[in-house]
C-alpha positions, -999 to +999 in steps of 0.1 A: -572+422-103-601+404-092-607+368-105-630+352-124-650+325-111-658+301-138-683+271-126-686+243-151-719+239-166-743+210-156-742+180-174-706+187-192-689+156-204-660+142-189-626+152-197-607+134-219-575+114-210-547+129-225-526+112-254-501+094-244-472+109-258-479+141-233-467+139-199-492+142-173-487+170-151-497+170-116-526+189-103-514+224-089-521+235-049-556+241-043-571+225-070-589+201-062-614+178-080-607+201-109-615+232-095-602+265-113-600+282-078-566+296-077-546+326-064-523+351-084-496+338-058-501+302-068-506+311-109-470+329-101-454+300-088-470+272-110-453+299-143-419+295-124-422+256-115-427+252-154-399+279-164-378+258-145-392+223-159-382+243-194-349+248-187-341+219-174-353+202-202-335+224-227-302+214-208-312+180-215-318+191-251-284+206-255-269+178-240-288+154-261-275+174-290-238+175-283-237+140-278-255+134-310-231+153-325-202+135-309-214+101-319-216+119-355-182+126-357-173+095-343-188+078-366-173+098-397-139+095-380-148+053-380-157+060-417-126+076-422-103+050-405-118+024-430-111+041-464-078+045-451-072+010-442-094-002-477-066+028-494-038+009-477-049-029-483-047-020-518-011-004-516+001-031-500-014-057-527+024-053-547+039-060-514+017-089-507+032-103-542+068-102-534+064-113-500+043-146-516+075-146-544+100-140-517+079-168-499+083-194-529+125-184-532+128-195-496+110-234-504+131-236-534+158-228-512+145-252-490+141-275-515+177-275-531+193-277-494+177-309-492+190-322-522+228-310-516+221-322-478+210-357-496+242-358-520+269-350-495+253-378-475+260-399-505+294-381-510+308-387-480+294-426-482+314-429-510+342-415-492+338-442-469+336-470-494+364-457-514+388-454-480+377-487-473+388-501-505+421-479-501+430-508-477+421-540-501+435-521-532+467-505-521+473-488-555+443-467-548+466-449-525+491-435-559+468-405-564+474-389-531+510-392-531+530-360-533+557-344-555+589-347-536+623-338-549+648-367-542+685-366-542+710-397-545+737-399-523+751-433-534+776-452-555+763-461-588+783-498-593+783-529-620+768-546-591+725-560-597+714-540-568+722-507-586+694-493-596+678-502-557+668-471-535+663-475-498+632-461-483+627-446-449+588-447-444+573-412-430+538-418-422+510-394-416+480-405-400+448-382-397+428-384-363+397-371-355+383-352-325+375-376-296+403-399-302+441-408-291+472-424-301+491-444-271+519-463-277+537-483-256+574-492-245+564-528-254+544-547-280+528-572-262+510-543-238+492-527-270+484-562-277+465-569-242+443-533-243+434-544-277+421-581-271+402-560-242+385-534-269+366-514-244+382-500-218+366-484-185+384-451-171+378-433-144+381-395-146+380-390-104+406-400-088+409-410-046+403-441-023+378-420+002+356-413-029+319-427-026+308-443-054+282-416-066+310-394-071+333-411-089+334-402-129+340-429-157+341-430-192+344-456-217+365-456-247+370-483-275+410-496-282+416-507-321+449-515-336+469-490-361+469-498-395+486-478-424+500-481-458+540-491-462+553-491-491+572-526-506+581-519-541+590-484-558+600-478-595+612-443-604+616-432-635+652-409-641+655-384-666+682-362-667+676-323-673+691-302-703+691-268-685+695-274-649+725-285-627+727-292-592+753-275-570+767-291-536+795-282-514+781-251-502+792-232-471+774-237-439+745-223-426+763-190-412+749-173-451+713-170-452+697-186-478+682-155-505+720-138-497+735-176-509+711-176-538+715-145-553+755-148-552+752-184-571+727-164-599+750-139-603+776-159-608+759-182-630+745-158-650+779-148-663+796-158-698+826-155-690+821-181-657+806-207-684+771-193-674+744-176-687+706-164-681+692-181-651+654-191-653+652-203-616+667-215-583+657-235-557+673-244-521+667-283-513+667-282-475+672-316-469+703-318-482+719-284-484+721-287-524+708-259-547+693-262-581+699-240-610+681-239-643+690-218-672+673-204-701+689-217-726+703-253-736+735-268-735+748-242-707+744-269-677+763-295-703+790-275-701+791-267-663+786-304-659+818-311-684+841-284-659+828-310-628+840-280-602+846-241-604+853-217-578+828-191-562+835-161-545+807-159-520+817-132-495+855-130-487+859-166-494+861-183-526+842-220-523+854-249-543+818-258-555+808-293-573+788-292-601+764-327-610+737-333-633+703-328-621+683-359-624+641-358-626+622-385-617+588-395-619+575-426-599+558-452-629+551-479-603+546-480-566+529-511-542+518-506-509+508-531-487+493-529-451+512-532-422+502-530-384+520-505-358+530-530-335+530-507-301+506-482-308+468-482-302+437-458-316+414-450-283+381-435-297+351-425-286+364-404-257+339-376-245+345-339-239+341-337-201+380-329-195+400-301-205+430-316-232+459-318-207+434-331-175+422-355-203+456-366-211+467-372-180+439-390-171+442-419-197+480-424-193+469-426-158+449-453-167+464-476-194+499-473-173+486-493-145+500-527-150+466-541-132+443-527-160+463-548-184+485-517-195+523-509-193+547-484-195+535-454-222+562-441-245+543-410-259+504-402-264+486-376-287+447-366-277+428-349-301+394-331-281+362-336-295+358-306-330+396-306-336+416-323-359+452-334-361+480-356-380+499-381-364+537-384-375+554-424-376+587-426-383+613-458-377 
């Protein structure tokens, strides 16, 4: 179809600038100082140009959209995250309570550790004071002297010395961890390492040895003091129901076997016996104890003085004595110094216990370091304890 031609009349204003929230769109081909001259060719292409500027910007639309949408549900999924953590801060409130109580146990905990940490301290201070007295105060020793059955062996006489008992002294000594007991073949040796009270010894051993190699330790050298004691009263008291049985056989029987033939043969009327309450084998001297029920049986074994007991094939010519109980009612102690034996303490744990050893007999042997001849030495390494044994 044919065109129109459409000329502007004279004198018509200006056109208007365009508001600005449109988007200015440039002048198509061929139009020129705002001519309306166009082509169906161009009008064609200018109607695709802007279908095209449509759906691109309907892409952009959608896009804009989905990504709206996204930060929608992102949001609600953020809302969502904090009602469950508000939802779970409130559960947890009971827990927050017995972690605070559990919280408050452990200071009180704490707290009562301190104090028991405080009066061991003070415990043990007292230990200290009371051992220290121990030495002052010999009778402070009585408490911690233990039961022991004795048996005498001698001659009761007219004589004044009668009722005298001879002691043999078995002392125990406790040592601690880091510390040794030397003693020496003579006296006047212990004496010397003593007077010298800290003694340097060396742990590597060789002339060729530079001196940065060589290892030494130093240990302190005290004297031995313990408790003897130098008067004991004993209290006898002779039992009603028990009697004490010697001449048994030898060793060849074992002991239960030896035991169970006496009590049955005790046990028995018509062998002056009767109910047995308890035996007891005294090792030390080979003697057994029997005690009965009932009174006035062990008078009457006593009175017979021997009997004779089958105990296997044999029959045993046994002697029956009165069984004596005693009770100590008076004991003095008094210190006394071992006169070849020396306490080295404060030895370090750098040595196994037999390198160690070695090591300090090595040392206080050599008559040039003022030592002598060793008879016997005990080390104790450092967290161990032991019990040293003297004996005359």
């Amino acid at each position: 179809m044919d065109s129109e031609e459409v000329t502007a009349p004279c004198g018509a204003p200006d056109r208007a600038e365009p508001p600005s929230s449109f988007v200015r769109l440039d002048s198509p081909q061929g139009l020129q100082d705002g001519g309306l001259e166009t082509t169906p060719e161009q009008v064609r292409q200018e109607i695709e140009r802007y279908k095209e500027l449509c759906g691109a910007l309907e892409q952009d639309n959608a896009t804009l959209q989905r990504e709206k949408e996204d930060v929608e549900q992102r949001i609600q999924q953020v809302k969502n995250k904090r009602e469950l953590i508000q939802e779970n801060l409130q559960q947890r409130n009971p827990l927050d309570d017995l972690i605070q109580s559990l919280q408050s146990q452990i200071f009180l905990a704490e707290e009562e550790r301190s104090g028991l940490k405080q009066e061991k301290e003070m415990l043990e201070k007292e230990l200290e004071e009371t051992r220290k007295k121990s030495w002052e105060d010999p009778i402070m020793m009585l408490p911690a002297l233990p039961e022991r059955n004795l048996v005498f062996k001698g001659r009761a006489t007219d004589k004044e010395d009668v009722n005298k008992l001879m002691l043999t002294p078995l002392i125990r000594y406790p040592l601690q961890g880091g510390s040794a007991l030397i003693t020496f073949e003579k006296a006047e040796v212990a004496q010397r390492v003593i007077e010298v009270k800290e003694h340097t010894v060396e742990l590597s051993h060789g002339e060729s040895l530079e001196e940065l190699d060589r290892c030494q330790m130093r240990v302190q050298a005290s004297p031995v003091d313990v408790l003897l004691p130098s008067a004991l009263e004993i209290g006898l008291a002779q039992s009603s129901r028990s009697i004490l049985v010697s001449g048994l056989p030898g060793r060849g029987i074992p002991e239960e076997i030896l035991l169970d033939k006496l009590e049955l043969f005790f046990s028995k009327t018509k062998n002056g016996g009767s109910e047995v309450e308890s035996r007891e084998f005294l090792d030390d001297c080979g003697q057994v104890v029997l005690t009965f029920v009932h009174d006035g049986v062990a008078e009457q074994l006593i009175a017979r003085g021997q009997v004779q007991v089958p105990i296997g094939k044999t029959k045993y010519k046994l002697k029956i004595s009165p069984y004596m109980r005693g009770e100590v009612t008076n004991l003095q102690l008094q210190p006394s110094r071992c006169a070849r034996t020396v306490l080295l303490s404060g030895i370090p744990d750098v040595l196994a216990e037999e390198p160690m050893r070695d090591a300090l007999e090595i040392h206080f042997q050599k008559e040039s370091r003022g030592g002598g001849e060793v008879d016997a030495l005990g080390y104790v390494p450092a967290g161990r304890r032991a019990l040293a044994v003297f004996s005359e």
